[in-house]
LOVEX-14721 format. One line per field, with one value per atom (N, C-alpha, C): atom name; residue in one letter; x, y, z. Coordinates in nm, 2 decimals. Layout:
BEGIN
atomo	[CA;...]
residuo	[A;...]
c1	[X;...]
c2	[Y;...]
c3	[Z;...]
//
This chain:
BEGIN
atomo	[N;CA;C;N;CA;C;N;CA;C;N;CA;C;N;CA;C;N;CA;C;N;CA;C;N;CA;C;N;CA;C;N;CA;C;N;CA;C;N;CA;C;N;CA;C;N;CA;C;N;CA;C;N;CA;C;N;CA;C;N;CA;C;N;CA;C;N;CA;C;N;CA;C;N;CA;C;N;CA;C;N;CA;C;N;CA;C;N;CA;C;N;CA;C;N;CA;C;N;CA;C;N;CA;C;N;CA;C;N;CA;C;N;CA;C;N;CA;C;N;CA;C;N;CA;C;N;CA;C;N;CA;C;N;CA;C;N;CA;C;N;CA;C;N;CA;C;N;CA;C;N;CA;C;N;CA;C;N;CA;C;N;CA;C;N;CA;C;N;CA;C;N;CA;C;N;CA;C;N;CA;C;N;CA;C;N;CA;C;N;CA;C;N;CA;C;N;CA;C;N;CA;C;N;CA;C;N;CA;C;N;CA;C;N;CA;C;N;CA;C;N;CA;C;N;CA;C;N;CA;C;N;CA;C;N;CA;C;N;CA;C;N;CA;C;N;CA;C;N;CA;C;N;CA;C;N;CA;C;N;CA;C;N;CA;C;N;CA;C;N;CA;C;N;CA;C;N;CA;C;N;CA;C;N;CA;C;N;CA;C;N;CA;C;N;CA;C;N;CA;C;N;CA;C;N;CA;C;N;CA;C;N;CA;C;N;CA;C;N;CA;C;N;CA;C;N;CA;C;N;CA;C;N;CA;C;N;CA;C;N;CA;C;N;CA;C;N;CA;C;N;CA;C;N;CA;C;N;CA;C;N;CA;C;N;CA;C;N;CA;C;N;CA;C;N;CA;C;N;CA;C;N;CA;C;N;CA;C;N;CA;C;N;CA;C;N;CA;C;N;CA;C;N;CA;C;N;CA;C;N;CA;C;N;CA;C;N;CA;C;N;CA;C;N;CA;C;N;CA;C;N;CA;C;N;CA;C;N;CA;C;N;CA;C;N;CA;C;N;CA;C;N;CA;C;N;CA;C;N;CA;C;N;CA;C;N;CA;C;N;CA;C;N;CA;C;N;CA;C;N;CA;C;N;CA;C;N;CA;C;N;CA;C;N;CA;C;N;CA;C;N;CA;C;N;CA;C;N;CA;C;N;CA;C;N;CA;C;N;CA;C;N;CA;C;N;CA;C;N;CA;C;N;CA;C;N;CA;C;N;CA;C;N;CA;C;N;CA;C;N;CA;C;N;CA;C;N;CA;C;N;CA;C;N;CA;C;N;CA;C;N;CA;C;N;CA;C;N;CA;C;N;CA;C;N;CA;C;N;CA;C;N;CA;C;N;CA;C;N;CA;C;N;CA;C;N;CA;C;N;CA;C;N;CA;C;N;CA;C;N;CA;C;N;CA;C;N;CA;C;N;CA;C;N;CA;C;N;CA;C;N;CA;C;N;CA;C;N;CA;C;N;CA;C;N;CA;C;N;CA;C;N;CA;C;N;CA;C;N;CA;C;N;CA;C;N;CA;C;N;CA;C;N;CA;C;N;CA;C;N;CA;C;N;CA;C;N;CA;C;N;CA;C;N;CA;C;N;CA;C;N;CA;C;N;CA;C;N;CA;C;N;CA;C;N;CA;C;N;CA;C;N;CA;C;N;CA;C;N;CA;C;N;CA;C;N;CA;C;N;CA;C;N;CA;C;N;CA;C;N;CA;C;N;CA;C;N;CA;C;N;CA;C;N;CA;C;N;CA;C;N;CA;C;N;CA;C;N;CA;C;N;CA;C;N;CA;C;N;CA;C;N;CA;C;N;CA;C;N;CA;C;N;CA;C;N;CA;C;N;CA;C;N;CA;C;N;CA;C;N;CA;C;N;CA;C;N;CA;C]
residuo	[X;X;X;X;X;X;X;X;X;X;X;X;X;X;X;X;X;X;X;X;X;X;X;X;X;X;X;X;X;X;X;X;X;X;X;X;X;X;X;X;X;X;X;X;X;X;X;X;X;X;X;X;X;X;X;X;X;X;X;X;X;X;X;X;X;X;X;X;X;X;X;X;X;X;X;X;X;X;X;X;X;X;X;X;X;X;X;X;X;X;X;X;X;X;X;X;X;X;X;X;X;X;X;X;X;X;X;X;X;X;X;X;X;X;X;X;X;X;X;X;X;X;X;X;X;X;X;X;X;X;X;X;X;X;X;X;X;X;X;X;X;X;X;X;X;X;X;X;X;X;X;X;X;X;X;X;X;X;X;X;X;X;X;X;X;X;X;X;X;X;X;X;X;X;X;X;X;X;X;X;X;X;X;X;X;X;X;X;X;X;X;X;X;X;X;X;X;X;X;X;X;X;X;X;X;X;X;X;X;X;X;X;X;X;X;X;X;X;X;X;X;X;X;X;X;X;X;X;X;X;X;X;X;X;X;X;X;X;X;X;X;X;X;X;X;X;X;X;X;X;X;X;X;X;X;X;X;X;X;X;X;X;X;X;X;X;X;X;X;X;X;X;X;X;X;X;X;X;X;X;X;X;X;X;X;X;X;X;X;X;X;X;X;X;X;X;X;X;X;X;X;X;X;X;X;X;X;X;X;X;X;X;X;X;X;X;X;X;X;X;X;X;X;X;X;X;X;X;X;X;X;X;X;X;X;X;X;X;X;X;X;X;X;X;X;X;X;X;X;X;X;X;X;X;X;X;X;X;X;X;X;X;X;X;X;X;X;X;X;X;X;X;X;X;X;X;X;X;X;X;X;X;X;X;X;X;X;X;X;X;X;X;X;X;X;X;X;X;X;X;X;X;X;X;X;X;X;X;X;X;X;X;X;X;X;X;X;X;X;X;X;X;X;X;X;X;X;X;X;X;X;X;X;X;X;X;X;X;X;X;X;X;X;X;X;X;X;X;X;X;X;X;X;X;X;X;X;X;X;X;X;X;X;X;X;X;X;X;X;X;X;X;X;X;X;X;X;X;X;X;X;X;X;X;X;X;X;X;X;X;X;X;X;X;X;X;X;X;X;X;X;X;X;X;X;X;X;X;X;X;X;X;X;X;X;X;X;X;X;X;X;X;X;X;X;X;X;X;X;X;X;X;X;X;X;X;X;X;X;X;X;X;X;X;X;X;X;X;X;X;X;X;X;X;X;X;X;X;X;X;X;X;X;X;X;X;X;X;X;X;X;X;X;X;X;X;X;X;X;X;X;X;X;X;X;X;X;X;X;X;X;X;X;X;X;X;X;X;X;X;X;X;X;X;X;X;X;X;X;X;X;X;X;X;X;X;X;X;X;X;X;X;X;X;X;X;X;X;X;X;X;X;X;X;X;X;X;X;X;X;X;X;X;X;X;X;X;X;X;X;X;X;X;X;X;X;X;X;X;X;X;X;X;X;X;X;X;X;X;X;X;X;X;X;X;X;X;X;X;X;X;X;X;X;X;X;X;X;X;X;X;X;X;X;X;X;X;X;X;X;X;X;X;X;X;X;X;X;X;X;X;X;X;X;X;X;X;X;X;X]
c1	[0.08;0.00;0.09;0.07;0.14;0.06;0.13;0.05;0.11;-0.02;-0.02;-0.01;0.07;0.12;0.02;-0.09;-0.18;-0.17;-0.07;-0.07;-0.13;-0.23;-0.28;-0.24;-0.17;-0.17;-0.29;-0.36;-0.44;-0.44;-0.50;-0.49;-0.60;-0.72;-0.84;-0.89;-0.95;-1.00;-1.10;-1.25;-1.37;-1.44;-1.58;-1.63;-1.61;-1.51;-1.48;-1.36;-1.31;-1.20;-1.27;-1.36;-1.41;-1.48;-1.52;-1.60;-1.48;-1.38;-1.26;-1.21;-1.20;-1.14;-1.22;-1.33;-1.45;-1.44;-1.47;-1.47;-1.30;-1.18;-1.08;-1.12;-1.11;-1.13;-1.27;-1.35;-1.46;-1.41;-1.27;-1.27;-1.14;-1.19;-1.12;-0.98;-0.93;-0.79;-0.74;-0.62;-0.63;-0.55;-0.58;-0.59;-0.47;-0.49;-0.36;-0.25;-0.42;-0.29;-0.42;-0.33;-0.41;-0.39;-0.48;-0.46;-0.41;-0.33;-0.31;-0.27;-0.34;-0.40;-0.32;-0.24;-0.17;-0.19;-0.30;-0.35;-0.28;-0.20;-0.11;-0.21;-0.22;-0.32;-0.18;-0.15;-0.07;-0.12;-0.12;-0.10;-0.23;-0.39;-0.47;-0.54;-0.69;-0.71;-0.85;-0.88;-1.00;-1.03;-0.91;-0.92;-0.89;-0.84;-0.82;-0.93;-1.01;-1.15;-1.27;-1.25;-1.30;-1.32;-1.14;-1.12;-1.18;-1.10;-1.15;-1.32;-1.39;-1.53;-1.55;-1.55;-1.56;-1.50;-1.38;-1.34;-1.25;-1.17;-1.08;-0.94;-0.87;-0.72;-0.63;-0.56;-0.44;-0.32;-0.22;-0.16;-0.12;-0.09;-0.10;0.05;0.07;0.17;0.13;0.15;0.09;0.14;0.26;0.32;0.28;0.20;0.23;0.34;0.38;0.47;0.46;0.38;0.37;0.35;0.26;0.22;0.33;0.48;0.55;0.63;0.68;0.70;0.62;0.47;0.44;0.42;0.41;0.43;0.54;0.66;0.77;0.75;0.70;0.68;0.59;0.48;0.35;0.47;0.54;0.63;0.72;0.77;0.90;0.82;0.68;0.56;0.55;0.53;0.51;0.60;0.72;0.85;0.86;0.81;0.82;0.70;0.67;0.56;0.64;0.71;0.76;0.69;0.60;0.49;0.57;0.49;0.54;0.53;0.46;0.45;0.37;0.39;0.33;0.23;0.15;0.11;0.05;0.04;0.01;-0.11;-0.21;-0.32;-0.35;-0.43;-0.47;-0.58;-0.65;-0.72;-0.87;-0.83;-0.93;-0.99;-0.93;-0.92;-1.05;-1.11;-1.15;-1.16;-1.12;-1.08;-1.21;-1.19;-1.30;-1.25;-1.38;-1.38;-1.27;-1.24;-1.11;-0.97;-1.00;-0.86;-0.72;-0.74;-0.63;-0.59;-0.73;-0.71;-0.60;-0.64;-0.56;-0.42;-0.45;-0.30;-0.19;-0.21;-0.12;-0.08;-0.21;-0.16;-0.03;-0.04;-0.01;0.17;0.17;0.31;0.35;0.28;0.35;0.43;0.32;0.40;0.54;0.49;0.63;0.67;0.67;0.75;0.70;0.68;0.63;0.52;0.42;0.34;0.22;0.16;0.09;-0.05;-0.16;-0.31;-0.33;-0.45;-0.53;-0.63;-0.68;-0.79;-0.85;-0.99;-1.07;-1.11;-1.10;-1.15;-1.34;-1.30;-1.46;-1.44;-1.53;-1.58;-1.41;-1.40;-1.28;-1.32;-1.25;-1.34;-1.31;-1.18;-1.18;-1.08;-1.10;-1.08;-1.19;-1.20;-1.32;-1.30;-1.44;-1.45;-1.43;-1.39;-1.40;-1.26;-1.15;-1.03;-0.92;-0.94;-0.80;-0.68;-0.60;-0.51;-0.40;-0.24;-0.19;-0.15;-0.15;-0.09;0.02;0.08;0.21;0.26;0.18;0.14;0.10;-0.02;-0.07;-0.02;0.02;0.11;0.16;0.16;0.24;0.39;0.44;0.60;0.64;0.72;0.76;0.89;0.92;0.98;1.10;1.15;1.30;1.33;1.19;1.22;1.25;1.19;1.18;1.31;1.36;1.50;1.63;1.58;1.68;1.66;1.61;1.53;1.52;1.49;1.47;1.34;1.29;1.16;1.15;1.06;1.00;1.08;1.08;1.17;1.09;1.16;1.07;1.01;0.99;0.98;0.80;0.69;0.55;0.52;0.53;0.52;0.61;0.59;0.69;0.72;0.74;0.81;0.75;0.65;0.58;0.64;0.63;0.71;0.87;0.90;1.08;1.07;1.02;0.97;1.02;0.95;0.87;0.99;1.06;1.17;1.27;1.34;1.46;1.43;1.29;1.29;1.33;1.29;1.32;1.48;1.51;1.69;1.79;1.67;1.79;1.73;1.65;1.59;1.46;1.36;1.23;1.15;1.14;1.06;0.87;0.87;0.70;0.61;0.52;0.40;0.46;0.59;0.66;0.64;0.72;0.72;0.70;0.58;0.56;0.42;0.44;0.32;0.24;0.25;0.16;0.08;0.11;0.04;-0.03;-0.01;-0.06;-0.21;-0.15;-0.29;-0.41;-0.35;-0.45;-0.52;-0.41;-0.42;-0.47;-0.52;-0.53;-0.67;-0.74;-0.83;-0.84;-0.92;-0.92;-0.93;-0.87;-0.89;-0.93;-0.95;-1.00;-1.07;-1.12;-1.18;-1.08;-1.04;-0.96;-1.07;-1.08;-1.16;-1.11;-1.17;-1.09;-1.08;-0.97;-0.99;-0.90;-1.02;-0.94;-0.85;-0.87;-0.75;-0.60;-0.62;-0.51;-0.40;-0.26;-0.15;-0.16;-0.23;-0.18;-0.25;-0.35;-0.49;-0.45;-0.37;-0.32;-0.24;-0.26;-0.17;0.00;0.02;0.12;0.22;0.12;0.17;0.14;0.10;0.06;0.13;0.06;0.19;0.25;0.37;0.43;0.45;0.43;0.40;0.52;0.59;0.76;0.76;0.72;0.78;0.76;0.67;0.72;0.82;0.81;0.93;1.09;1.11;1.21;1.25;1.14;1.12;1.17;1.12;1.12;1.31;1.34;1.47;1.58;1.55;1.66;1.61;1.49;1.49;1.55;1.58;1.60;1.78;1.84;1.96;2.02;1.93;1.92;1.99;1.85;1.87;1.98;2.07;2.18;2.35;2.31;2.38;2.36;2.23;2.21;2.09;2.04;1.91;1.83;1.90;1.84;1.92;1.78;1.81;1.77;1.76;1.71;1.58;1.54;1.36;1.35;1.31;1.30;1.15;1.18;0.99;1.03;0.91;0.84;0.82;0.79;0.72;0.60;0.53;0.39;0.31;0.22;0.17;0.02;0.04;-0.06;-0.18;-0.26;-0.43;-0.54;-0.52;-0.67;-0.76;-0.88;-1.03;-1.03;-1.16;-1.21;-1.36]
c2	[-0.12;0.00;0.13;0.19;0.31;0.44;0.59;0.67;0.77;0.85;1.03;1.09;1.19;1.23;1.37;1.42;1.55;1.62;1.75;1.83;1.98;2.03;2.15;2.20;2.34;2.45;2.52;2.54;2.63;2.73;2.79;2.95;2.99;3.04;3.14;3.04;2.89;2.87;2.81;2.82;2.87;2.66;2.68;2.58;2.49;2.58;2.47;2.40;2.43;2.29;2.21;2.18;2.04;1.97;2.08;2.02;1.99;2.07;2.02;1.85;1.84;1.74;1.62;1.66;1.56;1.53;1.64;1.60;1.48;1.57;1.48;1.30;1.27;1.16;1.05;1.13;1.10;1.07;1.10;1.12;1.02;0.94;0.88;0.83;0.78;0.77;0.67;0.66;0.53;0.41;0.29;0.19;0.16;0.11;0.07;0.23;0.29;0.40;0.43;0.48;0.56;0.68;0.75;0.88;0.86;0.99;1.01;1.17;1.21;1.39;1.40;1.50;1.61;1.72;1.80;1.91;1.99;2.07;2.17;2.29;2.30;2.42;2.53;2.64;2.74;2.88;2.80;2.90;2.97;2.91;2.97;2.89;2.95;2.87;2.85;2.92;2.92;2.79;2.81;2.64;2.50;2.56;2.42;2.40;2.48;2.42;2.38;2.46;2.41;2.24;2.22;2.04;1.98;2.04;1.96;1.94;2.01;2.00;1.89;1.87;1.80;1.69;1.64;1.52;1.46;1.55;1.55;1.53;1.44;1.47;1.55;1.63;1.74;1.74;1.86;1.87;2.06;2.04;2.19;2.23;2.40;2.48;2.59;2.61;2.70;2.80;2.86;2.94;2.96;3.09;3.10;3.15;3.07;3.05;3.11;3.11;3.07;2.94;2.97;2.86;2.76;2.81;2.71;2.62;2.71;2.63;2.52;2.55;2.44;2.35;2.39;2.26;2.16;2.24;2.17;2.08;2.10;2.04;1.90;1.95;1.86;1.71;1.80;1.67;1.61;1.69;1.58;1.46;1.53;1.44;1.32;1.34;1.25;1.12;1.19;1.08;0.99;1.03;0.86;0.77;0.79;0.66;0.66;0.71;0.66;0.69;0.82;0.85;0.83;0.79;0.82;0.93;1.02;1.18;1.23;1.39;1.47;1.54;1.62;1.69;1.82;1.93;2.11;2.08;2.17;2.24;2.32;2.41;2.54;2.51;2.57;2.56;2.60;2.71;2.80;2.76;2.67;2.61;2.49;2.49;2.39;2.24;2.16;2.05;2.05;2.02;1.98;1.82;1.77;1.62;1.55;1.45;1.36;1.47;1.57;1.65;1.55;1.43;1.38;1.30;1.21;1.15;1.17;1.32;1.36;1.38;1.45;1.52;1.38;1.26;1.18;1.15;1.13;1.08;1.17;1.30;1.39;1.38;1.39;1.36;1.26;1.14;1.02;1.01;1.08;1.15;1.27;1.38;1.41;1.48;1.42;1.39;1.55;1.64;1.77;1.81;1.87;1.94;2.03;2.15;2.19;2.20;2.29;2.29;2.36;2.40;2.52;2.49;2.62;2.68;2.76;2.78;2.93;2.99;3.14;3.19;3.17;3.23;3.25;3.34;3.44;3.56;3.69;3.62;3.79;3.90;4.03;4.14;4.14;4.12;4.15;4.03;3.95;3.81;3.72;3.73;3.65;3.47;3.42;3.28;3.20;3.23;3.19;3.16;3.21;3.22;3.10;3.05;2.93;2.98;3.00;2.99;2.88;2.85;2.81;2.79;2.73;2.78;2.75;2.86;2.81;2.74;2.74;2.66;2.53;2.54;2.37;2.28;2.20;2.10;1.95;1.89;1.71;1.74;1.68;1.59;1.49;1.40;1.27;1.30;1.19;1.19;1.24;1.20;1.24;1.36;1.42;1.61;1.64;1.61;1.67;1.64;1.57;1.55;1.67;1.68;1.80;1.91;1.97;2.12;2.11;2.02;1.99;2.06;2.14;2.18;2.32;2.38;2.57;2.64;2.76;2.86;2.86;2.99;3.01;3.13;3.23;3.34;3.28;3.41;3.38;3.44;3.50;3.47;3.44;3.41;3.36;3.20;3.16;3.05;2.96;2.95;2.81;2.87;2.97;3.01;2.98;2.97;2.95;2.86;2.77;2.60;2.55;2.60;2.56;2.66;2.74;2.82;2.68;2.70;2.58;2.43;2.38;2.25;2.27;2.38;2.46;2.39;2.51;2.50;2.37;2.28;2.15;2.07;2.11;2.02;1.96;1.99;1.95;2.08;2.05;2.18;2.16;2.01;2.00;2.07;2.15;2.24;2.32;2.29;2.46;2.42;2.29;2.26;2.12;2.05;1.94;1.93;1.80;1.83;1.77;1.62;1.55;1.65;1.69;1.77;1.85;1.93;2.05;1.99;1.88;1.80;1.73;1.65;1.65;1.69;1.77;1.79;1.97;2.01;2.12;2.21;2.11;2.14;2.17;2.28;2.37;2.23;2.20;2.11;2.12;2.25;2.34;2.47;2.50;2.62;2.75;2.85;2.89;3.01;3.05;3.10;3.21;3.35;3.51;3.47;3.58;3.57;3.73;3.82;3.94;3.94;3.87;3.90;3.77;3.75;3.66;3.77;3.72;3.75;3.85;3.73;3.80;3.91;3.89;4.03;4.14;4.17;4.27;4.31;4.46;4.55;4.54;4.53;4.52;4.46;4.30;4.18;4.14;4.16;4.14;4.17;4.12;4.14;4.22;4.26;4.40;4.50;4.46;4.51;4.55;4.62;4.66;4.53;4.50;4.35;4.25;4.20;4.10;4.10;4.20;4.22;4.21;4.30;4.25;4.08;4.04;3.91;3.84;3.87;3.79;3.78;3.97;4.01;3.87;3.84;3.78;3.61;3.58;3.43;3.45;3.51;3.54;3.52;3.61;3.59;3.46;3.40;3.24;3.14;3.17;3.06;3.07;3.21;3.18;3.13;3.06;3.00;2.87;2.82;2.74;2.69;2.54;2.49;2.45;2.34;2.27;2.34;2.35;2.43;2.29;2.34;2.30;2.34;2.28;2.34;2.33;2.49;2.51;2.41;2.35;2.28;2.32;2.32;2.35;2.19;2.20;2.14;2.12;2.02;2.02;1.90;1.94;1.86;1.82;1.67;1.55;1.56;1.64;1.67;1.53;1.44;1.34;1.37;1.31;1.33;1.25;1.28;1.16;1.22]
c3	[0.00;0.00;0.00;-0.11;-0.11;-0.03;0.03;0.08;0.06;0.08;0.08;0.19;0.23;0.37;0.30;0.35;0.31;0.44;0.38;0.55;0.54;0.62;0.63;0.74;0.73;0.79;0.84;0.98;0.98;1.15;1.09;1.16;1.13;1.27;1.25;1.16;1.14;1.05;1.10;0.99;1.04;1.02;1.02;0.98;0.88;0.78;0.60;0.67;0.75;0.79;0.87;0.88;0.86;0.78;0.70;0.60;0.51;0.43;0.38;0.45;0.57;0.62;0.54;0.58;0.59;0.41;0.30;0.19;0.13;0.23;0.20;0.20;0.34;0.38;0.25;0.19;0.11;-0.06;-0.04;-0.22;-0.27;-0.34;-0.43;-0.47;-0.43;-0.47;-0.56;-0.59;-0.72;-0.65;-0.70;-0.63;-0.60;-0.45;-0.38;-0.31;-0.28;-0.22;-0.06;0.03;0.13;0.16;0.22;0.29;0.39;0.49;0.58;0.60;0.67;0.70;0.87;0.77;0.91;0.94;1.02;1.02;1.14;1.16;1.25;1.24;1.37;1.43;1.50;1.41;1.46;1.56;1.68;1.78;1.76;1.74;1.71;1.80;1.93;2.00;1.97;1.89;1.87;1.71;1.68;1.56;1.66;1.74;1.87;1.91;1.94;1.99;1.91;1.80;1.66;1.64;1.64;1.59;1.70;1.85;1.93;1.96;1.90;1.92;1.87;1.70;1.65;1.64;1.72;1.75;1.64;1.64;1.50;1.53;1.55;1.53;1.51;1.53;1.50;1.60;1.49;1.60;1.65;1.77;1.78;1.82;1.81;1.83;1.95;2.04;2.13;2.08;1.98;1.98;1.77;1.74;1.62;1.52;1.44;1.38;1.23;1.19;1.03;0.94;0.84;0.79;0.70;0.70;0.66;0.77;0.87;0.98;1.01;1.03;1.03;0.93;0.82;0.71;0.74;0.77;0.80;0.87;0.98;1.16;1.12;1.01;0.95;0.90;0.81;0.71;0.82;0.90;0.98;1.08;1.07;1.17;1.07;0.91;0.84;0.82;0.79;0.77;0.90;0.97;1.03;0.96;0.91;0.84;0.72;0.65;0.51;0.39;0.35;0.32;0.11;0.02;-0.09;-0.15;-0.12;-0.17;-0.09;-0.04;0.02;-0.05;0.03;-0.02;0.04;0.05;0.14;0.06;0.13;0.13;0.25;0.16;0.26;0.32;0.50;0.53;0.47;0.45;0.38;0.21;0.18;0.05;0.04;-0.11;-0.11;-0.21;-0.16;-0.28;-0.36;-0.48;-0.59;-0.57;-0.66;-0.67;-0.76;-0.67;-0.74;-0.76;-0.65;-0.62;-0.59;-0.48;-0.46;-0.55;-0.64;-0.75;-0.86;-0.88;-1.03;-0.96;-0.79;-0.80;-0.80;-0.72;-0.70;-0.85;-0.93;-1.10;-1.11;-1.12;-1.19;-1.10;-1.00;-0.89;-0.93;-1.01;-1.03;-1.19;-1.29;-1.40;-1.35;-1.25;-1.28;-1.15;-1.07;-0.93;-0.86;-0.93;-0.85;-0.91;-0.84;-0.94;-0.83;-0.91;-0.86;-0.90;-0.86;-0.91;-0.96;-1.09;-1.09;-1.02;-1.01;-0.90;-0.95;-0.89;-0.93;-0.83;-0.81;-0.71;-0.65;-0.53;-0.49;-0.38;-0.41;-0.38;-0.39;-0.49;-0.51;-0.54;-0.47;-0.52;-0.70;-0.71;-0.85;-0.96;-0.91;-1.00;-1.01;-1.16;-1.21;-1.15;-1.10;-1.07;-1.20;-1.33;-1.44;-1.50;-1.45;-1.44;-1.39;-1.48;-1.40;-1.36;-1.25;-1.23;-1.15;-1.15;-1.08;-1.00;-0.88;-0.72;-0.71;-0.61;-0.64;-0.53;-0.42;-0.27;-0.25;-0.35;-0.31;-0.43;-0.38;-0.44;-0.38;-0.50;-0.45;-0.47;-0.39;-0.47;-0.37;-0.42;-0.39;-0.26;-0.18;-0.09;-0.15;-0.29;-0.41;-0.39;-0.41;-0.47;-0.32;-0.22;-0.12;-0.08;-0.06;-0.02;-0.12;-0.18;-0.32;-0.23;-0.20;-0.14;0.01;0.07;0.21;0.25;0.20;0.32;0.24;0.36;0.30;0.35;0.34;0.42;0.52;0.59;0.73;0.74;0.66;0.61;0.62;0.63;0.66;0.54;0.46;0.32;0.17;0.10;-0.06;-0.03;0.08;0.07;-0.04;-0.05;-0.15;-0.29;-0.32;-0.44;-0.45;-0.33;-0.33;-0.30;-0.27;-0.30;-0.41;-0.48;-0.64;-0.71;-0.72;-0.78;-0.73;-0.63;-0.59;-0.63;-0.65;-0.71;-0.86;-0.93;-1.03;-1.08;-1.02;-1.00;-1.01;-0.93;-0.95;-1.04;-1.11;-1.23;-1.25;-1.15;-1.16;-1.21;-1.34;-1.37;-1.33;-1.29;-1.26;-1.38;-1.36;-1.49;-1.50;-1.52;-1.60;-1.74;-1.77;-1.93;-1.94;-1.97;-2.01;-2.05;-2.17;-2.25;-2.16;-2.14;-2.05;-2.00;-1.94;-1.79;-1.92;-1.98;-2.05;-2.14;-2.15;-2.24;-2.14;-2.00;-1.94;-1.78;-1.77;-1.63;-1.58;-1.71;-1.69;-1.63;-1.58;-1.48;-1.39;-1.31;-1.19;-1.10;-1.01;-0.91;-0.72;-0.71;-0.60;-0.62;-0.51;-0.55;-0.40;-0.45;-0.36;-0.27;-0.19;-0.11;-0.07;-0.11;-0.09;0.08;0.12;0.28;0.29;0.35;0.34;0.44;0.55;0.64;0.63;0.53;0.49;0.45;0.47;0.45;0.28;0.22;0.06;0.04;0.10;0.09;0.21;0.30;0.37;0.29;0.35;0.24;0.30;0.40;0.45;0.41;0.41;0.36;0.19;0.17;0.01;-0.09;-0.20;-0.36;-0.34;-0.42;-0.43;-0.27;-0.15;-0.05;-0.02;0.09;0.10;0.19;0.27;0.37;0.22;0.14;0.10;0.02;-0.08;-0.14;-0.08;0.02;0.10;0.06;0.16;0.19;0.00;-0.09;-0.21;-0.24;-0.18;-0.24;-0.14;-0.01;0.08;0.01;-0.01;-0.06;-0.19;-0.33;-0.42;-0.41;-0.31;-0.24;-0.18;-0.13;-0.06;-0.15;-0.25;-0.38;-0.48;-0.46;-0.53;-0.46;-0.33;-0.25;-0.20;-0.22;-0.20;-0.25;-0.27;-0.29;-0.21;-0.09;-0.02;0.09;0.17;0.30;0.42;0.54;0.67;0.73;0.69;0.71;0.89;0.92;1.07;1.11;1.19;1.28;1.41;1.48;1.60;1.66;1.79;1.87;1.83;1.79;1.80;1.88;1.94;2.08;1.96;1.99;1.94;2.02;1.93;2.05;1.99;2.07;1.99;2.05;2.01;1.96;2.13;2.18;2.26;2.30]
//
């Protein structure tokens, strides 16, 4: 039996991470594989009581970190099972049907890969719009080992992910036909969130902190590929 190590990051997140969970656990995979879901609750206590209501597994950070630290924390939690490819998703995010289906296909053709998406409720991007994330994504235990992990930076990192897997040779949906011919379906639907990082002005596109932030990972990557991905402590909250 081969498996999927699926890790979400969440913070402030409302009723769709359960329903998210719930749709995960419901959908399809191709034969001879399983799920297994790592959800890191960052230093938020009001998502701690959330899962805990609902009798959900996770794990927590009393201390907020950022959502790649804990990705990190999610994956170093994972490798003790031996997982065959990972995979991020956002809390706020919603899988469309046979999301894990295509993505593992698509990870299995070419060792990294990411989704389109269409928005919902943007003030000014059309729900009709495919685009690529550059966040949610598969890759195999291989790639991950080239790159080692995310930065620690609370924004760009998924981009400097996906640049450094770049770098050593996994171009993933940069250039290949396969993918271009059949994988080019929205596979989530992404969910505006004004108080999200990208939508503050502080923090957002073109913002002077991310930019910074873009200019020292940009710096990073021309010294190195594979870094040391920082993790946290995370305390194992089960259901009872």
């Amino acid at each position: 039996m081969k498996t999927l190590a699926l890790v979400i990051s969440a913070y402030k997140a409302d009723k769709n991470l359960v329903d998210i969970i719930d749709k995960f656990y419901n959908q399809k995979l191709p034969r001879g594989w399983e799920l297994r879901l790592y959800i890191g609750v960052d230093g938020c206590r009001d998502t701690y009581n959330l899962l805990k209501k609902n009798k959900i597994n996770f794990y927590y950070s009393s201390n907020n970190v950022g959502t790649y630290v804990i990705a990190n924390s999610l994956i170093d939690k994972a490798k003790i099972s031996n997982p065959d490819i990972y995979a991020r998703f956002d809390a706020d995010d919603i899988p469309r049907k046979n999301y894990l289906f295509h993505g593992i296909k698509k990870c299995q053709k070419l060792k990294f890969s990411r989704a389109h998406y269409r928005w919902k409720n943007h003030p000014t991007n059309s729900s009709k719009i495919k685009s690529l994330a550059w966040g949610i994504s598969f890759f195999d235990k291989e790639v991950l080992s080239k790159v080692g992990g995310y930065s620690e930076f609370r924004v760009s990192a998924d981009y400097d992910f996906v640049m450094r897997l770049k770098n050593v040779g996994y171009e993933g949906d940069f250039q290949n036909i396969f993918y271009q011919k059949f994988f080019k379906k929205a596979l989530f639907t992404r969910v505006y969130n004004s108080s999200s990082l990208s939508a503050n002005k502080n923090t957002r596109h073109n913002s002077s902190y991310r930019n910074s932030v873009n200019q020292q990972l940009e710096n990073n990557r021309k010294l190195h590929n594979k870094i040391i991905p920082k993790v946290v402590h995370l305390e194992m909250i089960e259901s009872s």
